[in-house]
C-alpha positions, 0 to 999 in steps of 0.5 A, spaced: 116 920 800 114 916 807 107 919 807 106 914 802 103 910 807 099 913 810 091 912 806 087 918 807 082 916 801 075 913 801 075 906 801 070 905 796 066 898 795 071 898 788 076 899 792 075 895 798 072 888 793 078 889 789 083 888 795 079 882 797 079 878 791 088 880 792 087 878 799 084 871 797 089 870 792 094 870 797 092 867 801 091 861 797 097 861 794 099 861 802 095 855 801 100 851 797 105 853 801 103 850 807 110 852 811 111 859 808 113 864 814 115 871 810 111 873 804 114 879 800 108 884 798 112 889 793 109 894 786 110 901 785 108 906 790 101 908 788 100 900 786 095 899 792 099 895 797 098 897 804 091 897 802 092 890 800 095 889 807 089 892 811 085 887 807 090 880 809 090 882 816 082 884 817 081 876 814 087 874 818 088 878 824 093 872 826 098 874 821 104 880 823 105 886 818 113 889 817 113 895 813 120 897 810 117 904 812 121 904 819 127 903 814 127 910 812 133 914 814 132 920 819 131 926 816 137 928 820 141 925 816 139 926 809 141 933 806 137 937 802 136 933 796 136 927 800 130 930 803 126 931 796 127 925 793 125 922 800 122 915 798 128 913 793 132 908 795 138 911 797 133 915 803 132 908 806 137 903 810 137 896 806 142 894 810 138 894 817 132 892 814 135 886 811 139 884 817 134 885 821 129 879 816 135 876 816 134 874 824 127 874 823 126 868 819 131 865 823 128 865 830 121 868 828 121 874 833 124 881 832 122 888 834 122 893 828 121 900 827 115 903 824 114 910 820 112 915 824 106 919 821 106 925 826 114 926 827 115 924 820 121 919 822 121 912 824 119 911 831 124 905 834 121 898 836 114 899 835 112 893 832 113 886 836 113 879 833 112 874 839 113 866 835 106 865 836 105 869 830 105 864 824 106 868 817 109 875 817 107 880 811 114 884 809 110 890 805 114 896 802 116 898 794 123 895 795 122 889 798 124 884 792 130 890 789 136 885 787 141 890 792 137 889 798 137 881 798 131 881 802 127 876 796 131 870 797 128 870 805 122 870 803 118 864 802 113 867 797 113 873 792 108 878 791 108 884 786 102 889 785 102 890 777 098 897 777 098 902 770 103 908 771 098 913 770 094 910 775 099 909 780 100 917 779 093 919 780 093 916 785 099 919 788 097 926 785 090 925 790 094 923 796 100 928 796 094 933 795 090 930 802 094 929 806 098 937 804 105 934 802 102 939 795 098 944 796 094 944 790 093 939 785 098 941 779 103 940 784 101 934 787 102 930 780 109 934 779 111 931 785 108 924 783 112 925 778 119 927 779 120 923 785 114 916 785 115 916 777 122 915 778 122 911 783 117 906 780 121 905 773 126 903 778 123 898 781 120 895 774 127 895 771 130 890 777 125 886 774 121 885 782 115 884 777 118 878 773 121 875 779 115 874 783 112 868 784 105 871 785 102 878 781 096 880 782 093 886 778 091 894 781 086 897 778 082 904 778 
């Protein structure tokens, strides 16, 4: 589901106030960590994250933003299934996406690809990290998955805790606007076939209860 980034919905002032009072949480649990570099930001797809981001990088424009989206596998090299449930784990390349935080944090610059709406791929080497940069937001629902060994880089934890229902509606509209479904029933049946089952994973890994940070994504 690699449209999942990509945010056609009006950005009500609920919506927006919401994000805000996310984005100061974390930026003062930043606070308390003085030398954090990488922060995680996870939750289920719908829960609100890259809205979160938006706001965290309007308040401080200083800080960078990696999506795990530049990480999905080409469609090239998913065969009809794989195309389907696109957004499921095994449709993404944990083993680049971590090697390639790895190296970040040990030298605090990189190069990383970033989800092509348009081509619906990733497009290589679209966003930079120069060393003057001094915190980087790493955002994606997979980001604190035990297999992808990412969470042990990150010097702070943030999971988005949202209702299924909510997260579902929500998915419902935006596979509806942005023409992933033609109709409204068939964007639920897709929020549900493939983000539901996504989202159950990601709650049964326990990223939830292994953050250090939840913020709650309401309405």
């Amino acid at each position: 589901m690699p449209e999942r980034n990509h945010r056609p919905l009006s950005q009500s002032p609920s919506i927006q106030e919401t994000a805000r009072a996310q984005a100061e949480q974390v930026l003062a649990a930043l606070q308390q960590r003085p030398h954090s570099f990488l922060v995680g930001i996870a939750g289920i797809p719908g829960s609100g994250k890259t809205t979160l981001c938006r706001m965290l990088r309007q308040m401080r424009p200083d800080f960078g933003i990696v999506p795990m989206d530049g990480y999905h596998l080409p469609r090239c090299q998913l065969d009809a299934e794989g195309l389907r449930r696109r957004g499921a784990p095994h449709t993404f390349d944990p083993v680049s996406f971590r090697r390639d935080i790895q190296r970040l944090r040990d030298t605090r610059v990189g190069v990383f690809p970033e989800f092509d709406h348009a081509e619906k791929d990733p497009r290589p080497n679209a966003i930079r990290i120069t060393p003057d940069v001094p915190v980087i937001i790493i955002e994606g629902i997979y980001v604190l998955m035990r297999d992808w060994q990412v969470e042990p880089l990150l010097d702070l934890r943030v999971f988005l805790d949202c209702d299924l229902e909510v997260a579902t509606n929500r998915l419902a509209l935006r596979h509806l606007q942005t023409g992933l479904a033609a109709t409204a029933a068939e964007g639920r049946q897709r929020a549900l076939d493939n983000d539901r089952l996504n989202s159950l994973a990601i709650l049964a890994d326990g990223c939830r209860e292994r953050a250090d940070l939840v913020l709650r994504s309401t309405s």
